[in-house]
DSSP file (Angstrom, degrees, kcal/mol; ACC not computed):
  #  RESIDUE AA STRUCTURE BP1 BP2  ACC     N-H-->O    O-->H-N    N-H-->O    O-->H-N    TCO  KAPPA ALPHA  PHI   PSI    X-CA   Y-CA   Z-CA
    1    1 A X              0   0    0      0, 0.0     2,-0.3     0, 0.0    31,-0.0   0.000 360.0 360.0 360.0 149.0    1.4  -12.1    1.3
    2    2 A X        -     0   0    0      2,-0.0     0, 0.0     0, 0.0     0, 0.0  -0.847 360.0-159.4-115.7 154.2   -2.3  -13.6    1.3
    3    3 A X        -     0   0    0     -2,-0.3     2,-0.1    30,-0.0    30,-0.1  -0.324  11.3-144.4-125.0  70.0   -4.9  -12.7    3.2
    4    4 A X        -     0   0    0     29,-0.1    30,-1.7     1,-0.0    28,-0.0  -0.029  24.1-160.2  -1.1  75.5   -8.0  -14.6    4.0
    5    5 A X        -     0   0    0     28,-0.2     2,-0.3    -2,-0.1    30,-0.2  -0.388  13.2-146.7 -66.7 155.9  -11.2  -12.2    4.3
    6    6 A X        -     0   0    0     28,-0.5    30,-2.4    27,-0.1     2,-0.5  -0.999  24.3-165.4-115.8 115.2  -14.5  -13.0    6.0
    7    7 A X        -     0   0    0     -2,-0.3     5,-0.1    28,-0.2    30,-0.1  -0.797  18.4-126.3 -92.5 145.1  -17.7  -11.1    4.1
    8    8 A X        -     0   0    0     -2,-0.5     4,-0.3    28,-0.2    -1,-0.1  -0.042  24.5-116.5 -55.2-175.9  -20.7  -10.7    5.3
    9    9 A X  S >> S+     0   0    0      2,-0.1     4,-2.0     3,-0.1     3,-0.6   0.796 109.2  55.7 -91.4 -42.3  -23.4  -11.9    3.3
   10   10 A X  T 34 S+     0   0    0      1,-0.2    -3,-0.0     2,-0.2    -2,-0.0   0.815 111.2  46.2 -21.2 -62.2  -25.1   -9.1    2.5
   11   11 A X  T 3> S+     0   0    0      2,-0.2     4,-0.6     3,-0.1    -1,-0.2   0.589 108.6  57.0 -74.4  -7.9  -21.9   -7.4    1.0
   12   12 A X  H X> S+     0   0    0     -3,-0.6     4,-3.0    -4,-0.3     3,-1.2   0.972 104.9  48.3 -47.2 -80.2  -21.1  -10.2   -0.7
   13   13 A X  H 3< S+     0   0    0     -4,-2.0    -2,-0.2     1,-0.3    -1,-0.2   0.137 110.3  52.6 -44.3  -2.4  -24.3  -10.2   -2.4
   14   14 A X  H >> S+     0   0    0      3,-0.1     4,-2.0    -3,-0.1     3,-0.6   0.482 102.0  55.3 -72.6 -46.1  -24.0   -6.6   -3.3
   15   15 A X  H <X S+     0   0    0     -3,-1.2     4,-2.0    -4,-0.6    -2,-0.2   0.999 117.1  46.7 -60.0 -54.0  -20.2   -6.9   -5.1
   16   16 A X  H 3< S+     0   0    0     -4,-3.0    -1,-0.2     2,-0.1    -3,-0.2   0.699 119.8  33.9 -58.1 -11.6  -22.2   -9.7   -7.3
   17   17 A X  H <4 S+     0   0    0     -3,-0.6    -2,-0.2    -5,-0.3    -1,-0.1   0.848 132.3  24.9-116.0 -60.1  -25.0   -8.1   -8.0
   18   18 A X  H  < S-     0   0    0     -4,-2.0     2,-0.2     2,-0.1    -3,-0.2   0.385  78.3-142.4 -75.1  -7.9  -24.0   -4.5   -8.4
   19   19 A X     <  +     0   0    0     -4,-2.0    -4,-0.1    -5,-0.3    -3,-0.1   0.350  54.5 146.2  37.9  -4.9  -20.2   -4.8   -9.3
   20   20 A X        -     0   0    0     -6,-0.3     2,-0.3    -2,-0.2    -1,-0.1   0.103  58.8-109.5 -34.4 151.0  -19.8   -1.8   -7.2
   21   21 A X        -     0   0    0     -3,-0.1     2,-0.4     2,-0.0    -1,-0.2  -0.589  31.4-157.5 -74.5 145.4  -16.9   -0.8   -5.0
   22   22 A X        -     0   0    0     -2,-0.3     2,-0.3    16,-0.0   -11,-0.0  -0.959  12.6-139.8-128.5 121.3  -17.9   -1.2   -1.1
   23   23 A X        +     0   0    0     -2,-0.4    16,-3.6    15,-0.0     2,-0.3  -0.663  42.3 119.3 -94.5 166.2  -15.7    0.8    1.2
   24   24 A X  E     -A   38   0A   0     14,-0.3     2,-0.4    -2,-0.3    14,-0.2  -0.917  48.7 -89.4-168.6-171.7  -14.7   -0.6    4.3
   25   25 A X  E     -A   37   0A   0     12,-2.3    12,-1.0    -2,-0.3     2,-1.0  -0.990  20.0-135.8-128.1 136.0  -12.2   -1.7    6.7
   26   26 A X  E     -A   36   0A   0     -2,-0.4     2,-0.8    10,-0.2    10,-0.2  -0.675  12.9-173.9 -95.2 103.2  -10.3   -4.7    7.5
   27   27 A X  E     -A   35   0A   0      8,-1.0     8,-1.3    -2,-1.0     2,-0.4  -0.869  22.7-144.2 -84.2 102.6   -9.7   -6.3   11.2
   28   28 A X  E     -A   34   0A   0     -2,-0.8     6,-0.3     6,-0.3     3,-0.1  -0.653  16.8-161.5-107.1 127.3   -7.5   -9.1   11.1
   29   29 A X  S    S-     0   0    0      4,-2.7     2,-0.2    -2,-0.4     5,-0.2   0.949  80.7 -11.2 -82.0 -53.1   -8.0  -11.4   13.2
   30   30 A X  S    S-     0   0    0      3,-0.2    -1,-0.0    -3,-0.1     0, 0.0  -0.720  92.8 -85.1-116.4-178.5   -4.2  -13.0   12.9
   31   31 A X  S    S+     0   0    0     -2,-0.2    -3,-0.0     1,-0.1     3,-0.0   0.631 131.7  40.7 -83.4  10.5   -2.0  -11.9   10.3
   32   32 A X  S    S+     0   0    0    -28,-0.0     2,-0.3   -31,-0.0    -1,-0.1   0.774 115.6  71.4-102.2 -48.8   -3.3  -14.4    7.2
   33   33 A X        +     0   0    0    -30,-0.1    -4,-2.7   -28,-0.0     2,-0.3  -0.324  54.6 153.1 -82.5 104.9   -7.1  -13.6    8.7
   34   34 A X  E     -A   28   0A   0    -30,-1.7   -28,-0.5    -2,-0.3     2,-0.3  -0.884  33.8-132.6-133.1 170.4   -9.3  -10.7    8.6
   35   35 A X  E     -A   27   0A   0     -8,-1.3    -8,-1.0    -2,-0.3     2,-0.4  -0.779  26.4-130.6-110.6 153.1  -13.2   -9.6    8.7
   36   36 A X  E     -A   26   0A   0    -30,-2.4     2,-0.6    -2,-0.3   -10,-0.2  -0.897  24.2-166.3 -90.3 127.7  -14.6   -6.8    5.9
   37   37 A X  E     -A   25   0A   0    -12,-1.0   -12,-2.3    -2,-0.4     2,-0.2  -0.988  10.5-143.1-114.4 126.5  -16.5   -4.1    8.0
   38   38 A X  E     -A   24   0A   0     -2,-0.6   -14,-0.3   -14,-0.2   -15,-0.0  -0.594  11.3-127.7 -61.7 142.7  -18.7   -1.7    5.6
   39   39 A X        -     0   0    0    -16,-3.6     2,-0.3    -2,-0.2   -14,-0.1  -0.135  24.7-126.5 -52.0-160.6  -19.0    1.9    6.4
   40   40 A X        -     0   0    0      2,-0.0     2,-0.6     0, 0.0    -1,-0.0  -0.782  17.9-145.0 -53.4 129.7  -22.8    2.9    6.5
   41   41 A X        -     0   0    0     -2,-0.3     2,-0.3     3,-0.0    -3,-0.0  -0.867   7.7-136.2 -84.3 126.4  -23.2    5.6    4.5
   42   42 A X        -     0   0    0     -2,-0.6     2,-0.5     1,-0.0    -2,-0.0  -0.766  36.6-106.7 -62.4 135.2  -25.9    8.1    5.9
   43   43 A X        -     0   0    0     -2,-0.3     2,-0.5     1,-0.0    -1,-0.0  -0.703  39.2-163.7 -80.8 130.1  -28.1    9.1    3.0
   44   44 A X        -     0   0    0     -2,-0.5     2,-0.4     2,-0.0    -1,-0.0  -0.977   7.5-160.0-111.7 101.7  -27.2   12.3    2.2
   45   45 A X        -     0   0    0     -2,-0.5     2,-0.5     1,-0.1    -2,-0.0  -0.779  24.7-125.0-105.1 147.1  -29.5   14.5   -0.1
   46   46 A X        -     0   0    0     -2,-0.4     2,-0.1     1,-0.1    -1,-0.1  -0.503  21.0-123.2 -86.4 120.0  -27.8   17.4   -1.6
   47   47 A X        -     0   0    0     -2,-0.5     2,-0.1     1,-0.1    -1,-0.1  -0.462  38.4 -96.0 -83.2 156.5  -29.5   20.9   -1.0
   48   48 A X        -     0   0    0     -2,-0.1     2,-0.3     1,-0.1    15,-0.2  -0.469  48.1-154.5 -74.8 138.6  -30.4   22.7   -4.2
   49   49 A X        -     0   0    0     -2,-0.1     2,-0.4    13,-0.1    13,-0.2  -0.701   6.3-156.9-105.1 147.5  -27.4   25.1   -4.8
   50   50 A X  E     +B   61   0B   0     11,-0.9    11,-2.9    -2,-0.3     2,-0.2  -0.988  18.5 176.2-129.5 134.5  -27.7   28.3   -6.7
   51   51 A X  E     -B   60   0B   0     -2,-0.4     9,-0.2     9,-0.2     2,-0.2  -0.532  28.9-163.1-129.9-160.4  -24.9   29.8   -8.2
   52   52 A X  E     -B   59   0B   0      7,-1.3     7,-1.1    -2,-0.2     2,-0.9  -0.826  25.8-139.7-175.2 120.1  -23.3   32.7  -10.6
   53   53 A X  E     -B   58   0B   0     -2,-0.2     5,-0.3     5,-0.2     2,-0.2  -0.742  24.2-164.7 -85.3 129.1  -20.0   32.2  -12.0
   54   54 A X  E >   -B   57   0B   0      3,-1.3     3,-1.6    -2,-0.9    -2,-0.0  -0.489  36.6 -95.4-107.0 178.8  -17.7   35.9  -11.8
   55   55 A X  T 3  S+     0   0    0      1,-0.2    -1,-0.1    -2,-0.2    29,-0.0   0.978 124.1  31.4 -64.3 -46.2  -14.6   36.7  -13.7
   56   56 A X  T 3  S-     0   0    0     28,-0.1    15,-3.9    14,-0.0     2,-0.3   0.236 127.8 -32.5-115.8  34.3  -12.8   35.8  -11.0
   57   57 A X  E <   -BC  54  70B   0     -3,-1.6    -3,-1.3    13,-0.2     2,-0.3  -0.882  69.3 -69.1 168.5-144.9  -14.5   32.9   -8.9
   58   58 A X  E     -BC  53  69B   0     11,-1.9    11,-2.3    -2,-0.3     2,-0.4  -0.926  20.0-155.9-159.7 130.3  -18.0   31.5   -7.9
   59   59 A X  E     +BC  52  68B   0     -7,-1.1    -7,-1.3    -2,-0.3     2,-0.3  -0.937  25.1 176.4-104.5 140.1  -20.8   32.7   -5.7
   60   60 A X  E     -BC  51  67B   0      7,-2.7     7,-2.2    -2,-0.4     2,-0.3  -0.974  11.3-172.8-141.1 150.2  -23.3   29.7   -4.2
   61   61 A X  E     +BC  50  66B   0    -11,-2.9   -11,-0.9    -2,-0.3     2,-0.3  -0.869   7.3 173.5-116.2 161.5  -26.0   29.7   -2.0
   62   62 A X        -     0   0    0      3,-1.6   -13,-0.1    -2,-0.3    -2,-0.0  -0.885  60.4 -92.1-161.1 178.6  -27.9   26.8   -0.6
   63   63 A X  S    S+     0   0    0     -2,-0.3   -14,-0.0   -15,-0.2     3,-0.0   0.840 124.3  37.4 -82.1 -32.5  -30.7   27.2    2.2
   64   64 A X  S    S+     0   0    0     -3,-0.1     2,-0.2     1,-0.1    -1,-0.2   0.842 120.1  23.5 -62.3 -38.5  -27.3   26.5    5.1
   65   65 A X        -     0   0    0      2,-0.0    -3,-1.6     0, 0.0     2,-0.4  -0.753  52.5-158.8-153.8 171.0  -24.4   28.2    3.8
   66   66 A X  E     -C   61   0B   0     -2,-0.2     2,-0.6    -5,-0.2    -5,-0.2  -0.963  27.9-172.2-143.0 117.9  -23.5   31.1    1.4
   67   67 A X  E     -C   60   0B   0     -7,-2.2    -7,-2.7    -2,-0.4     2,-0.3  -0.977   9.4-162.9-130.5 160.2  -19.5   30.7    0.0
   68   68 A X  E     -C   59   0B   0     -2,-0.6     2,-0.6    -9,-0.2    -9,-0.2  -0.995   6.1-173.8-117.6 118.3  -17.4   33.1   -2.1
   69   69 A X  E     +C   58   0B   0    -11,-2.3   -11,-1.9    -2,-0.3     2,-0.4  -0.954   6.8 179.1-146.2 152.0  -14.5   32.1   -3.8
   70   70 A X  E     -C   57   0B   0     -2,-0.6     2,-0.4   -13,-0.2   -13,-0.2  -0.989   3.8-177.3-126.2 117.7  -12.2   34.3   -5.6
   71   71 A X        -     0   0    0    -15,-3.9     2,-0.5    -2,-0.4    -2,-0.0  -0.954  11.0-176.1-119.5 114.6   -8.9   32.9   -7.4
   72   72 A X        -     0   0    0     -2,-0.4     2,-0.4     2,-0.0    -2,-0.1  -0.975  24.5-128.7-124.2 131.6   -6.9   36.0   -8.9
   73   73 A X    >   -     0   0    0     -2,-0.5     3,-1.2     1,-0.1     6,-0.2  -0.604  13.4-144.0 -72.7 121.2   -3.7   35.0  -11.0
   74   74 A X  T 3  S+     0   0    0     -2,-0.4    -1,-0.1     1,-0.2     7,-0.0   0.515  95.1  54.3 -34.3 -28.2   -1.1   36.9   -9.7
   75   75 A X  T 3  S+     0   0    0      1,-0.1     2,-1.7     3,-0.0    -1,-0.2   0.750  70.7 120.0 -99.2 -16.9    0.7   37.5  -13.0
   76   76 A X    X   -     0   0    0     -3,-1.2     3,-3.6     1,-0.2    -1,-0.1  -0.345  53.9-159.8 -84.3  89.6   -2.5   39.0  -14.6
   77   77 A X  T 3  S+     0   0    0     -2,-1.7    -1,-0.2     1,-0.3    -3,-0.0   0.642  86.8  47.8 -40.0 -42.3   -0.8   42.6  -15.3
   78   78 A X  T 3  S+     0   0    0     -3,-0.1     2,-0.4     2,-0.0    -1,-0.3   0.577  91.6  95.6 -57.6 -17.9   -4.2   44.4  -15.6
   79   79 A X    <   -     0   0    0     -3,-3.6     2,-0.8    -6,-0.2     3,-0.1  -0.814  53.5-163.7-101.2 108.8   -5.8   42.8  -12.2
   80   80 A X    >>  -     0   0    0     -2,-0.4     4,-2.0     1,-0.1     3,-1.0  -0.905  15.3-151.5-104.1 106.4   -5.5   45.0   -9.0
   81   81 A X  H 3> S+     0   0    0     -2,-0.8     4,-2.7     1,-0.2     5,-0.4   0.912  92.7  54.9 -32.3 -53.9   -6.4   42.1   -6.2
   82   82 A X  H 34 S+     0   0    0      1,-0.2     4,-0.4     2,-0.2    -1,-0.2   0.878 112.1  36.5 -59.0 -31.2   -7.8   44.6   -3.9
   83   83 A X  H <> S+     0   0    0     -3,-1.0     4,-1.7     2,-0.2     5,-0.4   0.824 117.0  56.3-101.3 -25.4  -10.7   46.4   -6.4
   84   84 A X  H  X S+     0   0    0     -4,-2.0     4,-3.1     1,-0.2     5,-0.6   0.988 110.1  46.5 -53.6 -64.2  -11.4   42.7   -8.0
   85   85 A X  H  X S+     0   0    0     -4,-2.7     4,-0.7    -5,-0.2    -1,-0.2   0.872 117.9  40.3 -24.0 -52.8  -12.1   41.8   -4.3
   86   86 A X  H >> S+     0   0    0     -4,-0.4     3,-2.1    -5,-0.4     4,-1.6   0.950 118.1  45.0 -71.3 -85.9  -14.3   44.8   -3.8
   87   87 A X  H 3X S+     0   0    0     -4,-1.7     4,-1.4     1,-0.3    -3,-0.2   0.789 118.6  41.5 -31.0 -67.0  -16.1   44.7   -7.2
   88   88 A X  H 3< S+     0   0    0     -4,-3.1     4,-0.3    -5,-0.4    -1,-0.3   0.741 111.2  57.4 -50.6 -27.8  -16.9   40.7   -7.2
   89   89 A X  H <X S+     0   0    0     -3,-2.1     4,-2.6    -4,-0.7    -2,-0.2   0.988 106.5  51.2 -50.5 -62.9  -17.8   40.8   -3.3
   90   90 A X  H  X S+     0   0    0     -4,-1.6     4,-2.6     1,-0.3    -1,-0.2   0.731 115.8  39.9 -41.4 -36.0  -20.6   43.5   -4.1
   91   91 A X  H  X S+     0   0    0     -4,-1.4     4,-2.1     2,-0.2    -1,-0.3   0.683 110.4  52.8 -98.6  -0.7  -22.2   41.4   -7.0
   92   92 A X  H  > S+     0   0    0     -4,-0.3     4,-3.2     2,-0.2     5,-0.2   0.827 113.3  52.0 -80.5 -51.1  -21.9   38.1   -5.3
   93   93 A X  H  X S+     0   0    0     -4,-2.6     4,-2.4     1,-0.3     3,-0.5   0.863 113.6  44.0 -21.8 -76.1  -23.9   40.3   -2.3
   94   94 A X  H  X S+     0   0    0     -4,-2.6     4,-2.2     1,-0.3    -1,-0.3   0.827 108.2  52.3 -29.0 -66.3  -26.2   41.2   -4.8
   95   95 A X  H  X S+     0   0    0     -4,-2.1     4,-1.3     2,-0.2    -1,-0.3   0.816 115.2  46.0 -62.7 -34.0  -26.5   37.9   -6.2
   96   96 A X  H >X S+     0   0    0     -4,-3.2     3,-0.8    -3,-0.5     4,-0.5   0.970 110.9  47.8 -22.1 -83.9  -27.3   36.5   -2.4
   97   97 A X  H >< S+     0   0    0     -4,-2.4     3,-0.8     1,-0.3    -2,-0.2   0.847 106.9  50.5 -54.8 -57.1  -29.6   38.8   -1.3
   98   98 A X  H 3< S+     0   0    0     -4,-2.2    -1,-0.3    -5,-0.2    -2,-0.2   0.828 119.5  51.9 -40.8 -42.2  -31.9   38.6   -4.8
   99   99 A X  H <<        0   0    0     -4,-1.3    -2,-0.2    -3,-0.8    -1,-0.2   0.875 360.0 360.0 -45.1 -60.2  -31.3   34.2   -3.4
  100  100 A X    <<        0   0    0     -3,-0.8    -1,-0.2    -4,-0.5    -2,-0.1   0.358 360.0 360.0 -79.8 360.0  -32.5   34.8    0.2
């Protein structure tokens, strides 16, 4: 099957110049015919993260949000889930609060 696209000029003139990918969407105007719509991207600046990597996961901070994440192998004969849990919470705490 073909399709016939309509670009804008603008996005034209980006794909030549930049060789970038542009995402977008297609509306087809019949089923041979369609228009390219671009997203807009909102510029999105990345807030500065601080982290500390633990035996068993990742603590981060940013000035919004605080995550924990914990992945304990199942199979790892030595590893009691529950006190790993416990142990790791307290020093991501730690590591937070010393953040805030």
């Amino acid at each position: 099957m073909e399709i016939k696209i309509q670009l804008a000029d603008n996005v034209y003139k980006a794909l030549m110049s930049g060789g970038n990918r542009i995402q977008g969407s297609i509306g087809l105007i019949s089923p041979t015919e369609g228009n390219f719509n671009a997203h807009r991207r909102a510029d999105y600046v990345r807030p500065e993260t601080k982290f500390i990597k633990l035996a068993h996961g990742r603590a981060s901070v940013t000035e919004e949000r605080v995550s924990l994440t914990l992945r304990i192998d199942r199979k790892e004969a030595d590893v009691v889930p529950c006190e790993v849990i416990e142990v790791e919470s307290q020093a991501a705490s730690d590591f937070v609060y010393s953040n805030s």
